[in-house]
C-alpha positions in Angstrom: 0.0 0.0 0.0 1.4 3.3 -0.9 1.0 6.0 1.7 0.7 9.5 1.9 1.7 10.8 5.7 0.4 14.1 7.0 1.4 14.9 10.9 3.5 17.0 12.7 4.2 16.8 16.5 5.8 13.9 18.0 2.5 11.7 18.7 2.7 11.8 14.6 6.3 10.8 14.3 5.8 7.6 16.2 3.1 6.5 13.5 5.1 7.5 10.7 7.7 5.5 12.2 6.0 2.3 12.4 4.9 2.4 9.4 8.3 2.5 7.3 9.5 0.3 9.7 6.7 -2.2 8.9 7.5 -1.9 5.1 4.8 0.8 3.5 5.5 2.7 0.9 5.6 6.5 2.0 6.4 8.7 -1.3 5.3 11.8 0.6 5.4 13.2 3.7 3.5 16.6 4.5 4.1 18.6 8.0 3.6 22.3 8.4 6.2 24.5 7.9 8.8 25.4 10.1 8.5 27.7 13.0 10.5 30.0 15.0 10.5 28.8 18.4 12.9 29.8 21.7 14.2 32.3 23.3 16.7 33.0 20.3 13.3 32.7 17.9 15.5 30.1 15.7 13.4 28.4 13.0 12.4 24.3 14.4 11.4 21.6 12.8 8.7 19.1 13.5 8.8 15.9 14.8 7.9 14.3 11.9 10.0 16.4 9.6 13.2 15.0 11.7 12.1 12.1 11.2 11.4 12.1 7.3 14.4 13.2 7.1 16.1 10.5 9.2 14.5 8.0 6.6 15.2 10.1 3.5 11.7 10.7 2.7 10.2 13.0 0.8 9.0 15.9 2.5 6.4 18.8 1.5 5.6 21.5 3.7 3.2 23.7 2.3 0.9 26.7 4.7 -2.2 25.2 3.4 -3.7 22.0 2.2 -6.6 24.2 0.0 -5.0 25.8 -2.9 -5.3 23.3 -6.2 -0.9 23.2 -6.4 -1.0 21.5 -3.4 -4.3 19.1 -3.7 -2.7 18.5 -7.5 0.9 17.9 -6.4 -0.3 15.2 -3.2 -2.7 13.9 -5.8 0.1 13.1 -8.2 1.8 10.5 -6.0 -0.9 8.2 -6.6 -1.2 6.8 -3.5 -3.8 4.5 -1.8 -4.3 6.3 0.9 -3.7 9.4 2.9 -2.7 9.0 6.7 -3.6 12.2 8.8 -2.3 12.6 12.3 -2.5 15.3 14.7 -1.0 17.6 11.4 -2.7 20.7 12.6 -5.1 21.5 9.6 -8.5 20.8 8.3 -8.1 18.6 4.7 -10.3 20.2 2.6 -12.8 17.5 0.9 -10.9 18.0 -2.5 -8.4 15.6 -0.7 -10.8 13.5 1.5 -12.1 12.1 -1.8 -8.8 11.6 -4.2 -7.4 7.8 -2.9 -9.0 4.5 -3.4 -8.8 4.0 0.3 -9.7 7.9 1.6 -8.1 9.5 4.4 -7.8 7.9 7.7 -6.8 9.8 10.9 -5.5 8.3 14.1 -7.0 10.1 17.2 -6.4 9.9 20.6 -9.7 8.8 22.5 -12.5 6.5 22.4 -14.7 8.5 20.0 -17.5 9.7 20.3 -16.2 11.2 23.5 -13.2 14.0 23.3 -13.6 15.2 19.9 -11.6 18.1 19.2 -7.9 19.2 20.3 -7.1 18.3 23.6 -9.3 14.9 24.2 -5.5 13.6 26.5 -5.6 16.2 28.7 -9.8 16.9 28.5 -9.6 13.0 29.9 -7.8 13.5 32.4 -8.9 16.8 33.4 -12.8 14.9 33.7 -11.3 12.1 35.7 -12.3 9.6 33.2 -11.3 5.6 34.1 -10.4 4.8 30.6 -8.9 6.5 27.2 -7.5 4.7 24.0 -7.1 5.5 20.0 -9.5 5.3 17.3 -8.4 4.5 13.9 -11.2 6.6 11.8 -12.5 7.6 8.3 -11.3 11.5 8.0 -14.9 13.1 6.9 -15.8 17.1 6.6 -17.2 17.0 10.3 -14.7 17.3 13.0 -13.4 13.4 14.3 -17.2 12.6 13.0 -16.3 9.9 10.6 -17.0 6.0 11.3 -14.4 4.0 12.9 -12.4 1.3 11.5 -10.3 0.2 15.1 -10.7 1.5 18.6 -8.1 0.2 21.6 -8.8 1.0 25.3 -6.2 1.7 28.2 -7.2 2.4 31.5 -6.1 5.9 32.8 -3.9 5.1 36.0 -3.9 7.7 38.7 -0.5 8.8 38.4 -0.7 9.3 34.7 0.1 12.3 33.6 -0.3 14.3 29.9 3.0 13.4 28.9 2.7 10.1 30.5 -0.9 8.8 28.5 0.3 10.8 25.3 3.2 8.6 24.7 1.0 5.4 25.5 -1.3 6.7 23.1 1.4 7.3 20.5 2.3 4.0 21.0 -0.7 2.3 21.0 -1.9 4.4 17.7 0.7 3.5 15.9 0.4 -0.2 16.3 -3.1 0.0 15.6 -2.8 2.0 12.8 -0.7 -0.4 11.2 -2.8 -3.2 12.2 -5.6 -1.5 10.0 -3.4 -1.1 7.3 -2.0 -4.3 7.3 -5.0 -5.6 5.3 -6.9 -3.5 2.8 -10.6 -5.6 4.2 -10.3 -4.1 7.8 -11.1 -1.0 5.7 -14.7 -2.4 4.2 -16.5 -1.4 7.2 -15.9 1.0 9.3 -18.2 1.9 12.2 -20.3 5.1 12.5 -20.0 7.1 15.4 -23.0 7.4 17.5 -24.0 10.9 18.5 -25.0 10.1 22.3 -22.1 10.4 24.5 -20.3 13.0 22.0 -18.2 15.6 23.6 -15.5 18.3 22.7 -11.9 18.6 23.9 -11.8 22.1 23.4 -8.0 23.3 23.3 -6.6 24.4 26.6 -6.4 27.9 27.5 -4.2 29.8 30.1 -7.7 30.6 31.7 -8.1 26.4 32.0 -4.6 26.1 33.9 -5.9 28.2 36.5 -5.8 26.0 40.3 -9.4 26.8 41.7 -8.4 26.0 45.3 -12.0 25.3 46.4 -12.2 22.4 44.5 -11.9 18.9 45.9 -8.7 17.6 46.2 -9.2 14.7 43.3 -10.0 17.3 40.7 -6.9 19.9 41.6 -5.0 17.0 41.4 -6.4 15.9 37.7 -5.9 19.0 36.9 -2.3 19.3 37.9 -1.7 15.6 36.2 -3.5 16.8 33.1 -1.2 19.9 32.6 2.4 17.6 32.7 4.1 18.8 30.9 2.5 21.6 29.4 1.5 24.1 30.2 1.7 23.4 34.0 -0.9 24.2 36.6 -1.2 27.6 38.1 -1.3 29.6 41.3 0.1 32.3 43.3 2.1 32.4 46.3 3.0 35.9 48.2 2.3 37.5 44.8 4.7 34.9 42.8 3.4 32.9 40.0 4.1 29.3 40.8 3.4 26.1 38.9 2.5 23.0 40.3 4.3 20.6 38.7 3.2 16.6 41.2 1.4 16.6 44.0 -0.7 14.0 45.9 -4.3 14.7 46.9 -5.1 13.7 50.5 -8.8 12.6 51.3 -11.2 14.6 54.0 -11.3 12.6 57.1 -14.1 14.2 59.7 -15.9 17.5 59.5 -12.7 19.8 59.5 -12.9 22.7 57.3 -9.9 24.9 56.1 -9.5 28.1 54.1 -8.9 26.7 50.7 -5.4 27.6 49.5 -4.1 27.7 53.2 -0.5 26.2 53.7 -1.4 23.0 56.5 1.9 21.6 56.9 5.6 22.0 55.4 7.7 18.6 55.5 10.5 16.9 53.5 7.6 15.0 51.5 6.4 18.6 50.2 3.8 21.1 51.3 0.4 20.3 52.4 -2.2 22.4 51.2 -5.9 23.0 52.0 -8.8 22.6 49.0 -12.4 22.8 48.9 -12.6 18.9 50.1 -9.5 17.6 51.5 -5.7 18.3 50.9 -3.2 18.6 48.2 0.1 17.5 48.9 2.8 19.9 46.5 5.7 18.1 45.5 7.0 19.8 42.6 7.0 23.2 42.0 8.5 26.1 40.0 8.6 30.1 40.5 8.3 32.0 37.9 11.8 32.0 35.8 12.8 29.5 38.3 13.8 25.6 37.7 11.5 23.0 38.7 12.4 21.4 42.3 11.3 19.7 44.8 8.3 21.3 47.1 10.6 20.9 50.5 13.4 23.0 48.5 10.9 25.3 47.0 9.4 26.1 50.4 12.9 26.8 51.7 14.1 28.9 48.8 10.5 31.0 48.9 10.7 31.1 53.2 7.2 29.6 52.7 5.4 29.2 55.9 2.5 27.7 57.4 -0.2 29.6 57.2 0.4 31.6 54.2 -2.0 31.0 50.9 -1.9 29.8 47.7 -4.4 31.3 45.4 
């Protein structure tokens, strides 16, 4: 089967990988174009650009996917198939129609929930028991189209963004090529019911935000959900601060505390008062600061008890 790859962060480059490993043809490979990134704005290259290069493929990196040069040029390889993931544009339906075999998509949830952006961290962030991939039919309608494979994990609770994205990149790629491996798995793909549909809208600075009068579990979804990026956030003595790990610590009794107030400073990290229960800190950074350990942090900061986060 002759394939023509479209992704571009490193949850792409792990498909694209598998699949020149397993022996596809890839004539074409198509990430967006470079950026300048860093303090020293220096253009970067994606993930899967690195990698087509690393295999000497062909690489095309146009702004768009809509003009007719580029539908005509992609069109010319003559592919089978077009393999989007997470490439960071809408294909326009000129495309979605121009292979014997469509355009597939891997995405990272059990569709129809977490459509959208952000379903890793939207998962996490809901406090869901399970996640997984879906291998799916790219359609006009966003992660609408039927399914051809879904694979199921369960979401442990010390998993973490970074942790669940590179299971997921993983388990993607195996089940893409699983899929791929044999042109019937392709006949009859699954539509997606619309009950249970949701949308992983992407995360915004406003969604990083701790909200101290939550219950422990969720601030500490929350904090799981934004490792690595872009990290949870609070103040301390007017000093941004991100939350890098912490432990959330059931409510035992009737006690109540001032949500945000500093319990208890130990060598296991600082103990902090929520809506229901406690959050044990044990990572954190200042702003411009490293990341370190809470018990350092509270040192460095001469944080006390009885100050407050929030």
């Amino acid at each position: 089967m002759k394939i023509i790859f479209a992704g571009t962060p490193e949850f792409a480059a792990v498909s694209l990988d598998r699949l020149v490993q397993s022996g596809f043809e890839v004539p074409l490979v198509i990430t967006q174009p470079d950026r300048r990134a860093g303090r020293g704005m220096g253009l970067s290259q994606s993930a899967v650009k690195e990698l087509a290069i690393t295999h000497r493929l062909d690489i095309y990196q146009p702004e768009t996917l809509s003009s007719n040069d580029v539908v005509q040029k992609i069109v010319s390889c003559s592919a089978d198939i077009m393999v989007v993931v997470a490439y960071g544009q809408l294909v326009p339906k000129s495309l979605l129609n121009a292979f014997p075999f469509g355009c597939v998509n891997v995405h990272a949830s059990i569709l129809p929930r977490w459509r959208g952006a952000a379903p890793i961290h939207r998962a996490l962030m809901a406090g869901d028991d399970e996640t997984g991939v879906c291998i799916m039919q790219l359609e006009e309608g966003l992660d609408t189209g039927p399914v051809y494979r879904m694979e199921k994990i369960q979401i442990e609770s010390t998993d973490t963004t970074g942790l669940l994205h590179d299971k997921l990149a993983e388990l993607g790629a195996r089940a893409l090529v699983e899929t791929l491996s044999d042109t019937t798995n392709l006949d009859s793909p699954r539509s997606q019911s619309i009950e249970g549909a949701t949308y992983a809208k992407k995360i915004t600075k406003d969604d990083s935000v701790v909200n101290w009068a939550q219950h422990c579990q969720e601030i500490d979804r929350l904090v799981r959900a934004l490792n690595p990026y872009p990290g949870a956030m609070t103040n301390l003595q007017n000093n941004s601060v991100k939350i890098w790990a912490a432990q959330p610590k059931l409510p035992s009794g009737e006690m109540t505390m001032q949500p945000g107030l500093v319990l208890e400073i130990n060598e296991r990290g600082i103990l902090v008062a929520c809506g229901e229960g406690s959050l044990l800190l044990t990572s954190l950074q200042r702003q411009g600061g490293r990341r370190m350990s809470a018990a350092e942090f509270a040192a460095g900061q001469r944080t006390e008890v009885g100050h407050s986060f929030g």
